[in-house]
PyMOL Python script that loads the backbone (N, CA, C, O; Angstrom):
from pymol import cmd

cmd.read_pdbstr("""\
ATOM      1  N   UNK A   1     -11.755  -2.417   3.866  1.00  0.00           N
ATOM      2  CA  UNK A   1     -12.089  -1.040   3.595  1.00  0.00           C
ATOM      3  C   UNK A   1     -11.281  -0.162   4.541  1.00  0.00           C
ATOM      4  O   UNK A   1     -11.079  -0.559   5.689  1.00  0.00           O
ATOM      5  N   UNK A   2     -10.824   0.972   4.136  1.00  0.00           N
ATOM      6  CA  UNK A   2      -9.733   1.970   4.695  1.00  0.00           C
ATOM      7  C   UNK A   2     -10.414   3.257   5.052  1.00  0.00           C
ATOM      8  O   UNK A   2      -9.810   4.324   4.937  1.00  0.00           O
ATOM      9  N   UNK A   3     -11.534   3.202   5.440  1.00  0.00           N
ATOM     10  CA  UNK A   3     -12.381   4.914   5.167  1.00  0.00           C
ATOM     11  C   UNK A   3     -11.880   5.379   6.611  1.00  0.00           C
ATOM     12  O   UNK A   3     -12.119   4.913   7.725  1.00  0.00           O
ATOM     13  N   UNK A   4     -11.192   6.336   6.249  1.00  0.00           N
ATOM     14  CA  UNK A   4     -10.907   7.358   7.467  1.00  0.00           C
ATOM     15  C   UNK A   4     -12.183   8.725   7.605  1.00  0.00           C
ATOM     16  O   UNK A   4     -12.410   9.384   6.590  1.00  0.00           O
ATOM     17  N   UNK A   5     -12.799   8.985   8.669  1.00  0.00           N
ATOM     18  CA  UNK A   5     -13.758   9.518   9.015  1.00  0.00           C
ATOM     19  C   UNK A   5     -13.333  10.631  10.209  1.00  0.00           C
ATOM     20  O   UNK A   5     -13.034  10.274  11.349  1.00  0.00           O
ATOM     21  N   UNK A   6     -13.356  12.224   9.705  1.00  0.00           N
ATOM     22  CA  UNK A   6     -13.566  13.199  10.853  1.00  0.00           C
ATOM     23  C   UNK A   6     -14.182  13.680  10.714  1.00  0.00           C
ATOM     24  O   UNK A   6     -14.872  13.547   9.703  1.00  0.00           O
ATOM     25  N   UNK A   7     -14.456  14.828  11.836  1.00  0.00           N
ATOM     26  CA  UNK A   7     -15.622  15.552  11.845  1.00  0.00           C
ATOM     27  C   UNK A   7     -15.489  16.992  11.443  1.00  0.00           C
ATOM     28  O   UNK A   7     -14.926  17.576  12.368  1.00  0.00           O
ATOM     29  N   UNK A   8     -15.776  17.845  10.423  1.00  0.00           N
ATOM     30  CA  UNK A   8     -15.487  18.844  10.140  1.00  0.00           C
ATOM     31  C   UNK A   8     -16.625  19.834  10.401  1.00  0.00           C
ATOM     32  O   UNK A   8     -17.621  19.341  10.928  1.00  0.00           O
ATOM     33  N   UNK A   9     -16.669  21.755   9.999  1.00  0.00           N
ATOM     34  CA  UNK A   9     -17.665  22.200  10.639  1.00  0.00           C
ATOM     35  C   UNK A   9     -18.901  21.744   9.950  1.00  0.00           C
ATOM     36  O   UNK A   9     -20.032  21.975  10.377  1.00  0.00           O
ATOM     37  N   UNK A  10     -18.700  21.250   9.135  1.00  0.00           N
ATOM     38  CA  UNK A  10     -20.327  21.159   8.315  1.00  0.00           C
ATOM     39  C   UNK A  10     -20.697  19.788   8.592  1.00  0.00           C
ATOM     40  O   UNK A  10     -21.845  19.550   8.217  1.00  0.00           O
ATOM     41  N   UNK A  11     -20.165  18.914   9.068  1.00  0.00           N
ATOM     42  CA  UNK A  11     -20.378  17.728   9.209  1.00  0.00           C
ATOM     43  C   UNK A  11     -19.294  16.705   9.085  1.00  0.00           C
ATOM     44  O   UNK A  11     -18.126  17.064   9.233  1.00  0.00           O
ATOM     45  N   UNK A  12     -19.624  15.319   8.795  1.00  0.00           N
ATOM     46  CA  UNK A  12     -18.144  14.006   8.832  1.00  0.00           C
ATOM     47  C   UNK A  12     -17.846  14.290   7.214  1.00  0.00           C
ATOM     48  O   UNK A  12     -18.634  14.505   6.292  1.00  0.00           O
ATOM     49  N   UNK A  13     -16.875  14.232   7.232  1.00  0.00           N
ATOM     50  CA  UNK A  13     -16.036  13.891   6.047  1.00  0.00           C
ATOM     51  C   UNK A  13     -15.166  12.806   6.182  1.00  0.00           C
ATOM     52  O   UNK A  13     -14.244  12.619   6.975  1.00  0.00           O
ATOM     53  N   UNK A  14     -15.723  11.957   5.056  1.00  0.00           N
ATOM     54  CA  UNK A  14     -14.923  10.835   5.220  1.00  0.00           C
ATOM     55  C   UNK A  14     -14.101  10.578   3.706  1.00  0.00           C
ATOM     56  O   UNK A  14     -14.485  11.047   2.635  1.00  0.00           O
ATOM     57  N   UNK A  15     -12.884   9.719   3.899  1.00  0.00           N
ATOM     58  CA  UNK A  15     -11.640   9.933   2.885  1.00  0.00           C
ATOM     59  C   UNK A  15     -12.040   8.434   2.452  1.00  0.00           C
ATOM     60  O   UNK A  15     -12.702   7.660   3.143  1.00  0.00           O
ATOM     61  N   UNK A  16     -11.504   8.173   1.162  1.00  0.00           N
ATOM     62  CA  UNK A  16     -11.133   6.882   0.746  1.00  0.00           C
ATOM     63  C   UNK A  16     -10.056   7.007  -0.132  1.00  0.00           C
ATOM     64  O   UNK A  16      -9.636   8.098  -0.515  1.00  0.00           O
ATOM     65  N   UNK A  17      -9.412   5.496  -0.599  1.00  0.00           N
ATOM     66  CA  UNK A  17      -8.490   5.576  -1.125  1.00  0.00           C
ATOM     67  C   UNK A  17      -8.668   5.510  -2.496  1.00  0.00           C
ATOM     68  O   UNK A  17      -9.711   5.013  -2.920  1.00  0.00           O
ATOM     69  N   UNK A  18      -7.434   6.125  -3.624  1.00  0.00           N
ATOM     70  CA  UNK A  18      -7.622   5.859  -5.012  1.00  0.00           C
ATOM     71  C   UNK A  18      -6.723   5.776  -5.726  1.00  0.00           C
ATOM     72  O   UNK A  18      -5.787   5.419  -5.011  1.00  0.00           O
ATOM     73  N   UNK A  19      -6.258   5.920  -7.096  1.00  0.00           N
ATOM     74  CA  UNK A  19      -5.313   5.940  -8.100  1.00  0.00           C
ATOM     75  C   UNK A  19      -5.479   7.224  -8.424  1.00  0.00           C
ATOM     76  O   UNK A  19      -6.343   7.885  -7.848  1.00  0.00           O
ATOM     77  N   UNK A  20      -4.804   7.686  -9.242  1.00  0.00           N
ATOM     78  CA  UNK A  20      -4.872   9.002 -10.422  1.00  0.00           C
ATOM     79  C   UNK A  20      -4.394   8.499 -11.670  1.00  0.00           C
ATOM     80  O   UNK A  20      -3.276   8.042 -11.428  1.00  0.00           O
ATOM     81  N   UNK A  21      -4.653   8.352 -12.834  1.00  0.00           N
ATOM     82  CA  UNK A  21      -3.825   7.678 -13.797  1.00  0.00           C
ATOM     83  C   UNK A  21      -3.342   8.676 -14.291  1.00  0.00           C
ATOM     84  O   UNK A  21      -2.380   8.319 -14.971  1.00  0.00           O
ATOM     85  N   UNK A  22      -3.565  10.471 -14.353  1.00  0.00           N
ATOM     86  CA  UNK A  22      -3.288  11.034 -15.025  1.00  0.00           C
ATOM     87  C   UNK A  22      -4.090  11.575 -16.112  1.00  0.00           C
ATOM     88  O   UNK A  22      -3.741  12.365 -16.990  1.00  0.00           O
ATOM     89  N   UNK A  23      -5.297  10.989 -15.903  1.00  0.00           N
ATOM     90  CA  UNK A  23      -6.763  11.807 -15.788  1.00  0.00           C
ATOM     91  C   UNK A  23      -7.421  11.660 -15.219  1.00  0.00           C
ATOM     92  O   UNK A  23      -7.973  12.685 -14.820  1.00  0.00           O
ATOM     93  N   UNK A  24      -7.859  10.564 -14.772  1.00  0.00           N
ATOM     94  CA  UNK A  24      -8.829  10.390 -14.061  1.00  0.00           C
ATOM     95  C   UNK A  24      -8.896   9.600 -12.624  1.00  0.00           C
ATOM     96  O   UNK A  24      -8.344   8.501 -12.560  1.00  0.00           O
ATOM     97  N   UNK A  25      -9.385   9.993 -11.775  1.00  0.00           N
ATOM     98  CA  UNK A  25      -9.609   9.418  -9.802  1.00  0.00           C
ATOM     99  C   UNK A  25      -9.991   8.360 -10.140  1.00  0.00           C
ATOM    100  O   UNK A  25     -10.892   8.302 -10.977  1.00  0.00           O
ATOM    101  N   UNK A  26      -9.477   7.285  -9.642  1.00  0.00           N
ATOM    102  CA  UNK A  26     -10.367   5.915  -9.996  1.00  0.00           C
ATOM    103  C   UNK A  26     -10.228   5.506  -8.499  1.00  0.00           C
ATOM    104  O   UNK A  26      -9.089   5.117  -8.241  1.00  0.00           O
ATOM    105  N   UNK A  27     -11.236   5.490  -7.268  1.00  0.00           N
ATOM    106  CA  UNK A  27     -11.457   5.185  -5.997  1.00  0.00           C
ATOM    107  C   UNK A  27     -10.918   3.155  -6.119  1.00  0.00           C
ATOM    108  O   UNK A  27     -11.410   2.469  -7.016  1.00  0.00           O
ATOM    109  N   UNK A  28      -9.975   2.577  -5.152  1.00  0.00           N
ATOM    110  CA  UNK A  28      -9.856   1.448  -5.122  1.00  0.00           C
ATOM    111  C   UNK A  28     -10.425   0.786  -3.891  1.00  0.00           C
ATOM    112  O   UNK A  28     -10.039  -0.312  -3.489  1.00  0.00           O
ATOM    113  N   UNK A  29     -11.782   1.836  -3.054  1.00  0.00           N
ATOM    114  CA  UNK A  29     -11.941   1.281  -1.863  1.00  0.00           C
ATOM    115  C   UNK A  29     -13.590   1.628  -2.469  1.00  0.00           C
ATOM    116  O   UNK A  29     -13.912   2.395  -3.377  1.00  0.00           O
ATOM    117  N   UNK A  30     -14.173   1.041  -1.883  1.00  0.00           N
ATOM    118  CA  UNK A  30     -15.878   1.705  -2.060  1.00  0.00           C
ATOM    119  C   UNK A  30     -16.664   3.275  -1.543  1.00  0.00           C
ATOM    120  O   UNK A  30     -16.537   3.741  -0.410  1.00  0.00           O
ATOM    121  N   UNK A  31     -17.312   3.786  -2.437  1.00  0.00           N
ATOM    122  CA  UNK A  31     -16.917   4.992  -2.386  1.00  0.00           C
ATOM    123  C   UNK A  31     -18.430   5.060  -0.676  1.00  0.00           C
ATOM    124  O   UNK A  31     -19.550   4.597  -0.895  1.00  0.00           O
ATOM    125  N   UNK A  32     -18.253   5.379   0.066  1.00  0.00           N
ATOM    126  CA  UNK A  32     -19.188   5.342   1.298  1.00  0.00           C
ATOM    127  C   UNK A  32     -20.574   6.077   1.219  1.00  0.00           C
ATOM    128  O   UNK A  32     -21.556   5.877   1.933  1.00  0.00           O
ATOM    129  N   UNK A  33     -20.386   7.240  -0.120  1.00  0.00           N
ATOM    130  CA  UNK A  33     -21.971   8.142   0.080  1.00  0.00           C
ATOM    131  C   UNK A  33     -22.414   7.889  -1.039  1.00  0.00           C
ATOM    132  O   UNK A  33     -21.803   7.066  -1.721  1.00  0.00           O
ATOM    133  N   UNK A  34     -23.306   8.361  -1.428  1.00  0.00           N
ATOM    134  CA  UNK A  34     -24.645   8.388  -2.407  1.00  0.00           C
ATOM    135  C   UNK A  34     -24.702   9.834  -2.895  1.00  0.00           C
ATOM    136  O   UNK A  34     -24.570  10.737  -2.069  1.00  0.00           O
ATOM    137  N   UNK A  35     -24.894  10.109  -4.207  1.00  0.00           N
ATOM    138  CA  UNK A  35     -25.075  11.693  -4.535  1.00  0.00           C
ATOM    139  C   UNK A  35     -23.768  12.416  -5.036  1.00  0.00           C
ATOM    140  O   UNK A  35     -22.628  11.951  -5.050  1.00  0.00           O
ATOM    141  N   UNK A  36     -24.236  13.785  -5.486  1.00  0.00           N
ATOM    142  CA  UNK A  36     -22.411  14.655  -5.181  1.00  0.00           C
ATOM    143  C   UNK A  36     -22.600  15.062  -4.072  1.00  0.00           C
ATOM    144  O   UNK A  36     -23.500  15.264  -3.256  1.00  0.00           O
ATOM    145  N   UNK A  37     -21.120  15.173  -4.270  1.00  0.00           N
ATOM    146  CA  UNK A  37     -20.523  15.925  -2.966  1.00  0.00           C
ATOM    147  C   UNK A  37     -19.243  16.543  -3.820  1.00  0.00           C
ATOM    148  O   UNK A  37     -18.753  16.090  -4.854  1.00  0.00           O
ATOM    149  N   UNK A  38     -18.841  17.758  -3.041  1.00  0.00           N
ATOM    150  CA  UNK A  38     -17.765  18.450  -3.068  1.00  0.00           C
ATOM    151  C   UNK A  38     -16.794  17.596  -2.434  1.00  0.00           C
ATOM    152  O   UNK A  38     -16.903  17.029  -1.347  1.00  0.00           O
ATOM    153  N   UNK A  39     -15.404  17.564  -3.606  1.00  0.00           N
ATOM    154  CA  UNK A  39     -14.434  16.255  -2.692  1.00  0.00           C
ATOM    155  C   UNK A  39     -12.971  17.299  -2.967  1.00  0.00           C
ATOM    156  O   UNK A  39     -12.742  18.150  -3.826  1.00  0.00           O
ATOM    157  N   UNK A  40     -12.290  16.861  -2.001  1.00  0.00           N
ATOM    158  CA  UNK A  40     -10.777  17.156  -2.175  1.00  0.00           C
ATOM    159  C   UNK A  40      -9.339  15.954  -2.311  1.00  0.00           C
ATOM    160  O   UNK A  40      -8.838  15.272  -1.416  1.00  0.00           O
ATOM    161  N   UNK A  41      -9.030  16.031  -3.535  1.00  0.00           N
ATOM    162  CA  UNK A  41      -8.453  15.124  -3.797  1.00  0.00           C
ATOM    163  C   UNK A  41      -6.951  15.526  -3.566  1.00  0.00           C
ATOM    164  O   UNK A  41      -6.424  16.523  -4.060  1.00  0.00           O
ATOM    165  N   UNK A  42      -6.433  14.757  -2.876  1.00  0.00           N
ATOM    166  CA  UNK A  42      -4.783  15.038  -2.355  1.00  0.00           C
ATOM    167  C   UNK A  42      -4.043  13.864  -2.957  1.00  0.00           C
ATOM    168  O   UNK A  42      -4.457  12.732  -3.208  1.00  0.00           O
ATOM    169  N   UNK A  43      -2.712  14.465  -3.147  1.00  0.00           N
ATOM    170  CA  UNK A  43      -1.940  13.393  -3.984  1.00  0.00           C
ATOM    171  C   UNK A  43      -0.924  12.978  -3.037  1.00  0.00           C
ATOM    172  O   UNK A  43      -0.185  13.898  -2.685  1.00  0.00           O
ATOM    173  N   UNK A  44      -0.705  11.925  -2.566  1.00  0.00           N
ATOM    174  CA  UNK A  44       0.508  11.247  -1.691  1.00  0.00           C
ATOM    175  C   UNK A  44       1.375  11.012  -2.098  1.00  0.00           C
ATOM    176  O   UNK A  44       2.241  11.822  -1.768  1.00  0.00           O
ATOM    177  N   UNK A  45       1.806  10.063  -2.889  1.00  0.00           N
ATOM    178  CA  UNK A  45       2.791   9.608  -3.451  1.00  0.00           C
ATOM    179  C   UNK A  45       2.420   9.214  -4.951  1.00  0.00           C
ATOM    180  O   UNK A  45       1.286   8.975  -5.365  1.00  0.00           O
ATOM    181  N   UNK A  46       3.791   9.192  -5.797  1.00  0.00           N
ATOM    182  CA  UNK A  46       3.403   9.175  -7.545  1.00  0.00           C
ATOM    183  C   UNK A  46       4.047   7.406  -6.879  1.00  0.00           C
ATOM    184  O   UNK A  46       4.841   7.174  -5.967  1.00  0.00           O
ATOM    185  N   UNK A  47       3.146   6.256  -7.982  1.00  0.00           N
ATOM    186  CA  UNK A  47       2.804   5.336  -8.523  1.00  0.00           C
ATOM    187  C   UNK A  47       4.316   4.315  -9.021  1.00  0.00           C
ATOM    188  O   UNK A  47       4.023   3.933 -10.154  1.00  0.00           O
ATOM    189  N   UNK A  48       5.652   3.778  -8.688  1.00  0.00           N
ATOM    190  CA  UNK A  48       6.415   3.755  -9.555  1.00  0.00           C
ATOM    191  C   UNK A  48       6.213   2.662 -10.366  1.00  0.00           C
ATOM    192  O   UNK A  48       5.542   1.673 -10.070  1.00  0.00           O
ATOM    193  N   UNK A  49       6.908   2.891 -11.574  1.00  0.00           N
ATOM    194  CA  UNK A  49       6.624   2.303 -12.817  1.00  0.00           C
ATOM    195  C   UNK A  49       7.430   0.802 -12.220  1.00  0.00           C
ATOM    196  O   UNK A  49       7.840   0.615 -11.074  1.00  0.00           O
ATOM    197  N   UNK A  50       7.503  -0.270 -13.535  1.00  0.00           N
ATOM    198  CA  UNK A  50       8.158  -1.086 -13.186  1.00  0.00           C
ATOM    199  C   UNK A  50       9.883  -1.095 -12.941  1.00  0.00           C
ATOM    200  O   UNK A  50      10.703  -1.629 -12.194  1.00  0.00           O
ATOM    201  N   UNK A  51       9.843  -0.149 -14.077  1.00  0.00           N
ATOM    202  CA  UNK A  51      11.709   0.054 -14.031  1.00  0.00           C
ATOM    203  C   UNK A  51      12.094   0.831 -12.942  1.00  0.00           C
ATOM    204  O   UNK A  51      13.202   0.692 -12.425  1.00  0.00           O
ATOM    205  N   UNK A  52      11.109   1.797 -12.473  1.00  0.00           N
ATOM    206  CA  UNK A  52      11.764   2.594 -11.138  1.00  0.00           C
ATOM    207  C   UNK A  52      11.865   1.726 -10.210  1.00  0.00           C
ATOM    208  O   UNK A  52      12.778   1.927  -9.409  1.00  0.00           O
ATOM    209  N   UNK A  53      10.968   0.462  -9.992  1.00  0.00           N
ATOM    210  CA  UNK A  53      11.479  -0.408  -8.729  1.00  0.00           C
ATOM    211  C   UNK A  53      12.267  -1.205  -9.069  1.00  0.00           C
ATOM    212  O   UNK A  53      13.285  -1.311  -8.385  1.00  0.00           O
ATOM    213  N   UNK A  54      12.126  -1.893 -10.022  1.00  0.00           N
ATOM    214  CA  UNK A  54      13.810  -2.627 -10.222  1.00  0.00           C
ATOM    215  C   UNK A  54      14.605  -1.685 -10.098  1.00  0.00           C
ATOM    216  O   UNK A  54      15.481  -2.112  -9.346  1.00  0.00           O
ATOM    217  N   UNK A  55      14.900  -0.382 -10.454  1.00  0.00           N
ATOM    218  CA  UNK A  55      16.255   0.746 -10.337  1.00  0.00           C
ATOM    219  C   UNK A  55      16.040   0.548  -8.568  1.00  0.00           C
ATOM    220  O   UNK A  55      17.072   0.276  -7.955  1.00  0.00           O
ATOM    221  N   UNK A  56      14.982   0.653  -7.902  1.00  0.00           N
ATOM    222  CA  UNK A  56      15.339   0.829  -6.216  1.00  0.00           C
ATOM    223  C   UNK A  56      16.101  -0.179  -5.885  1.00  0.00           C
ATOM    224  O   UNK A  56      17.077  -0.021  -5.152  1.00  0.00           O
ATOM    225  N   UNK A  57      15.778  -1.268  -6.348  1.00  0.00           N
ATOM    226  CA  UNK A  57      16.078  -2.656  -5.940  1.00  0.00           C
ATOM    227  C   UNK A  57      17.547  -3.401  -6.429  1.00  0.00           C
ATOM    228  O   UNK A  57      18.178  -4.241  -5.787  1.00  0.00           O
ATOM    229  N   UNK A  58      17.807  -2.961  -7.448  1.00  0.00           N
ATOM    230  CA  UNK A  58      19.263  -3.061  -8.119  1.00  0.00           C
ATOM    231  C   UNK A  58      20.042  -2.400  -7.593  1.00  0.00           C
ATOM    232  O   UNK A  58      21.155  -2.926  -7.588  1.00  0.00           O
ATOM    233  N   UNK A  59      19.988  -1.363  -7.079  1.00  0.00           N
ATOM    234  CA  UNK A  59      20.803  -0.166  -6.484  1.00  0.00           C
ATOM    235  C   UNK A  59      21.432  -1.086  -4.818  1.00  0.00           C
ATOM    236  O   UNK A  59      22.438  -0.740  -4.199  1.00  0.00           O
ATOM    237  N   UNK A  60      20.556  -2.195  -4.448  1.00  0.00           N
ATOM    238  CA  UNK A  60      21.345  -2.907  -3.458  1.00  0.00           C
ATOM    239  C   UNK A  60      21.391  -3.978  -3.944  1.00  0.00           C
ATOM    240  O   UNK A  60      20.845  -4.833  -3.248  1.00  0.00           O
ATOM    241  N   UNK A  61      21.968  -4.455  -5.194  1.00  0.00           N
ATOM    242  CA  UNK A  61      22.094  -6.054  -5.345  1.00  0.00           C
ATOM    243  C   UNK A  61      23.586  -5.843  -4.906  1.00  0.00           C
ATOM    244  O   UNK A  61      24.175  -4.763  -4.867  1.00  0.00           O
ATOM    245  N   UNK A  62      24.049  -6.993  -4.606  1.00  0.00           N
ATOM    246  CA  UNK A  62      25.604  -7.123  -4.488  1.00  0.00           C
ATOM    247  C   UNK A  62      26.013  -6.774  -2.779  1.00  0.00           C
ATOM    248  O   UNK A  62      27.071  -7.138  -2.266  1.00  0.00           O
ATOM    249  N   UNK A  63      25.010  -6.056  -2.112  1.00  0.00           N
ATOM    250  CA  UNK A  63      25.351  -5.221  -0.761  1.00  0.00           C
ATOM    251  C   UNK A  63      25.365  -6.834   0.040  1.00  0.00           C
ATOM    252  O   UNK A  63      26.529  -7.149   0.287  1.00  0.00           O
ATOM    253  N   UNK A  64      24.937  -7.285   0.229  1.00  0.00           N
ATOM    254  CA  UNK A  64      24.120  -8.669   0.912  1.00  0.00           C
ATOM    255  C   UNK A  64      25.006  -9.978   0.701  1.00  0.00           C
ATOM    256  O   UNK A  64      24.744 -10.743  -0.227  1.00  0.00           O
ATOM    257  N   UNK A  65      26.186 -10.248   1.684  1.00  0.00           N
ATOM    258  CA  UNK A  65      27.319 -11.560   1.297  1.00  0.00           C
ATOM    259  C   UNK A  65      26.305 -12.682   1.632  1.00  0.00           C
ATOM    260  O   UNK A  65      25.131 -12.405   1.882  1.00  0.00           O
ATOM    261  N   UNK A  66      26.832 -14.116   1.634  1.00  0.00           N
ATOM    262  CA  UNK A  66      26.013 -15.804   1.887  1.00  0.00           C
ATOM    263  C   UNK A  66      25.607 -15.666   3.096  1.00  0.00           C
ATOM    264  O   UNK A  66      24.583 -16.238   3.469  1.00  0.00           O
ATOM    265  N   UNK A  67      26.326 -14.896   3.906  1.00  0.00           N
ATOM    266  CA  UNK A  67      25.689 -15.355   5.206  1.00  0.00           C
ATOM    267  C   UNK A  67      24.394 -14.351   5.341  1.00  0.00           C
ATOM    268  O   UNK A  67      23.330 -14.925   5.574  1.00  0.00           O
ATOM    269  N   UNK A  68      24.353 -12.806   5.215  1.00  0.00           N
ATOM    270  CA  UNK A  68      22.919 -12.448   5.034  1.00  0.00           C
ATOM    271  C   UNK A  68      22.333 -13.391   4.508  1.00  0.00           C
ATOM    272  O   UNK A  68      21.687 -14.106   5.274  1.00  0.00           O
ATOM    273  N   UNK A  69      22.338 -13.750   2.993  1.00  0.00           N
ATOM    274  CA  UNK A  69      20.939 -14.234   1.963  1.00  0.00           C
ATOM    275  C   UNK A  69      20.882 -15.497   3.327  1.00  0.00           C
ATOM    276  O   UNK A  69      19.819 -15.654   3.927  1.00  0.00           O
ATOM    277  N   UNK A  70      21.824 -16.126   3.611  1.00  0.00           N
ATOM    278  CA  UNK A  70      21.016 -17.750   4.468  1.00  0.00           C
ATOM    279  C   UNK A  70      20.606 -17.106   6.076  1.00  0.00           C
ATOM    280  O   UNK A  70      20.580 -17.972   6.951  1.00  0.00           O
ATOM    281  N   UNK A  71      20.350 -15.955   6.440  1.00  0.00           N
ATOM    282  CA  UNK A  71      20.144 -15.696   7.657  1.00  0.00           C
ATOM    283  C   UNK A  71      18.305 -15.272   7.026  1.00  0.00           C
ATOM    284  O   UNK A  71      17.219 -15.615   7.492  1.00  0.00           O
ATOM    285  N   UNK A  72      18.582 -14.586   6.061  1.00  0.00           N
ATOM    286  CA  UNK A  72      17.491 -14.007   5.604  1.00  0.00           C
ATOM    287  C   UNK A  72      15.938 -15.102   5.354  1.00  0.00           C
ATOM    288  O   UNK A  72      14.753 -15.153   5.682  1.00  0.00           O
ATOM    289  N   UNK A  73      16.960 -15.837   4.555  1.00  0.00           N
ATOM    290  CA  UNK A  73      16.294 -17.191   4.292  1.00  0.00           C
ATOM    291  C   UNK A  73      16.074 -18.230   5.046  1.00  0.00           C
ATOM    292  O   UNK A  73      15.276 -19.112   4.729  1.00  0.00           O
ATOM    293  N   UNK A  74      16.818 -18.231   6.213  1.00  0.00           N
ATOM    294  CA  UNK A  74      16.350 -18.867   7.371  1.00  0.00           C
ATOM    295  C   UNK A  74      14.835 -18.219   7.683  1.00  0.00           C
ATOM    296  O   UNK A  74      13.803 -18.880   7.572  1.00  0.00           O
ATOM    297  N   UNK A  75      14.868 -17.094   8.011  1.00  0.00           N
ATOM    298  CA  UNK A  75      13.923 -16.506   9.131  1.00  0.00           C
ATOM    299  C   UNK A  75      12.650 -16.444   8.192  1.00  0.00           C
ATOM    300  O   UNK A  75      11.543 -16.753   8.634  1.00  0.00           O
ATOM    301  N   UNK A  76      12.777 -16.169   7.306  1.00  0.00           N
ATOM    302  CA  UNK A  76      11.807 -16.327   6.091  1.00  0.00           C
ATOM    303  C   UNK A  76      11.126 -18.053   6.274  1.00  0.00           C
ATOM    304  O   UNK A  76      10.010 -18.291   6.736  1.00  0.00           O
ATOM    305  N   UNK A  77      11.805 -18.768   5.940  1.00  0.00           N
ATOM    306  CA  UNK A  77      11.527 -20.182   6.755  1.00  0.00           C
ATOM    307  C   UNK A  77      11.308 -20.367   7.861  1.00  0.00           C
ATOM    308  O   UNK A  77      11.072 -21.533   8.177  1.00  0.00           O
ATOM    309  N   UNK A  78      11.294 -19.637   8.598  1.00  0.00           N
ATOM    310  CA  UNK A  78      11.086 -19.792  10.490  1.00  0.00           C
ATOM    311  C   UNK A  78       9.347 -19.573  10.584  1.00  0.00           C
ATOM    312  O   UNK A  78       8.550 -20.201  11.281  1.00  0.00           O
ATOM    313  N   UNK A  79       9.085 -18.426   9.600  1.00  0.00           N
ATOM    314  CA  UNK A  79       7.845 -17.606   9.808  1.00  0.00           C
ATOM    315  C   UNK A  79       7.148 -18.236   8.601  1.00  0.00           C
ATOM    316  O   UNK A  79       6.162 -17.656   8.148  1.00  0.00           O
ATOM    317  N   UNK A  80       7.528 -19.253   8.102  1.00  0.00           N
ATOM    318  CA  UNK A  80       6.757 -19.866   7.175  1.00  0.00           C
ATOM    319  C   UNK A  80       6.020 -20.783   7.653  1.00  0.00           C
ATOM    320  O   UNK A  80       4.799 -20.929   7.588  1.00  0.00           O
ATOM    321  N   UNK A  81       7.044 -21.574   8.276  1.00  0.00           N
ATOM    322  CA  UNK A  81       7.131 -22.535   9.174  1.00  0.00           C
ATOM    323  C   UNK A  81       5.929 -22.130  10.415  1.00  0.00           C
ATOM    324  O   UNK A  81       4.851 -22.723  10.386  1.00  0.00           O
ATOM    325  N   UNK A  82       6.130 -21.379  11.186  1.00  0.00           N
ATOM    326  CA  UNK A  82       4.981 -20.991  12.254  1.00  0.00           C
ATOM    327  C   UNK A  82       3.851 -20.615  11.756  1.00  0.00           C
ATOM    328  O   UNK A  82       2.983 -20.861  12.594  1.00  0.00           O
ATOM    329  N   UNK A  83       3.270 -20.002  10.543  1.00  0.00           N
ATOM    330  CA  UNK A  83       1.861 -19.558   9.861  1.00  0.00           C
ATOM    331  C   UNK A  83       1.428 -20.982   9.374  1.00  0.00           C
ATOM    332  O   UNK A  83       0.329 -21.377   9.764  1.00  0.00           O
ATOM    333  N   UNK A  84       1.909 -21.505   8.851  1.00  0.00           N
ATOM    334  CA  UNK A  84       1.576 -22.768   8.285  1.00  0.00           C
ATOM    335  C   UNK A  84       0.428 -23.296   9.443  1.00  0.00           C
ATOM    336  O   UNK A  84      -0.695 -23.393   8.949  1.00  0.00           O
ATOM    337  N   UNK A  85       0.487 -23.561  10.518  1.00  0.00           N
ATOM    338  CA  UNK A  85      -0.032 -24.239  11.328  1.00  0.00           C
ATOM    339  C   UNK A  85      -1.390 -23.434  11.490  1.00  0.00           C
ATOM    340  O   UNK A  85      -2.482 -23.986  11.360  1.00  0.00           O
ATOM    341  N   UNK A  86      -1.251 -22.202  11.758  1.00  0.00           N
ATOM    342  CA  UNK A  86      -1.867 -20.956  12.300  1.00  0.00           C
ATOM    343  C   UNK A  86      -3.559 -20.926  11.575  1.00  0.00           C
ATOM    344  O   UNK A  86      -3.818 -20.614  10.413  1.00  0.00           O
ATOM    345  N   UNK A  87      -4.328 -21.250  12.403  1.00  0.00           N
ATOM    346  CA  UNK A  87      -5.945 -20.996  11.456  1.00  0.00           C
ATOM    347  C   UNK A  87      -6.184 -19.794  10.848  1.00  0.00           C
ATOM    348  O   UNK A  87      -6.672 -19.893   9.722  1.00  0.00           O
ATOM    349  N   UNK A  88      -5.986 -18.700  11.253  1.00  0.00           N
ATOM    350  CA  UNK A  88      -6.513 -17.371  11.083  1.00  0.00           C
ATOM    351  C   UNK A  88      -5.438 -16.920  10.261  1.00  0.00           C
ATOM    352  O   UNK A  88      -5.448 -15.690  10.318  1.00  0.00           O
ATOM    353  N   UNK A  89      -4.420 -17.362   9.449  1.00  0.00           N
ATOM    354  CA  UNK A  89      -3.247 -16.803   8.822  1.00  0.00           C
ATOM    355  C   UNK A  89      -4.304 -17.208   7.207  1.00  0.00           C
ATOM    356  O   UNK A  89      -3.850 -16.952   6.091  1.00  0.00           O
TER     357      UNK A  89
END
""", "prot")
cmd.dss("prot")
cmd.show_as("cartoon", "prot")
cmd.util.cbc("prot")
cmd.orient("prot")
């Protein structure tokens, strides 16, 4: 759970997180009160589709010669390698 909590003049106001689909708030954290309440909904960032992240992600294919991908892929294996063991991972 992500509930960020301050104190405002009327009392705590506390935030949670959600979606917008483009009608409707759909909260993805549990909502903390009981009842209405007056809420203010702020928008952070828009959602990207699937093709906008492949477009982020294509936009550096080709940047990256053998020796990145096997340095990359080493260390990726290094830290695989060390969690593996790890109880709390």
């Amino acid at each position: 759970m992500n509930i960020v909590s301050f104190i405002n003049i009327g009392g705590i106001v506390q935030a949670i997180n959600g979606i917008f689909d483009g009608n409707c708030f759909k909260p993805i954290e549990p909502i903390p009160v009981k009842g209405k309440y007056e809420v203010i909904i702020t928008f952070t960032k828009p959602i990207g589709t699937k093709n906008s992240r492949r477009k982020r992600i294509l936009k550096y294919f080709g940047t990256w010669n053998n020796e990145d991908v096997e340095t990359i892929n080493e260390i990726v294996q290094e830290r695989t390698n060390f969690s593996m063991n790890r109880d709390e991972i």
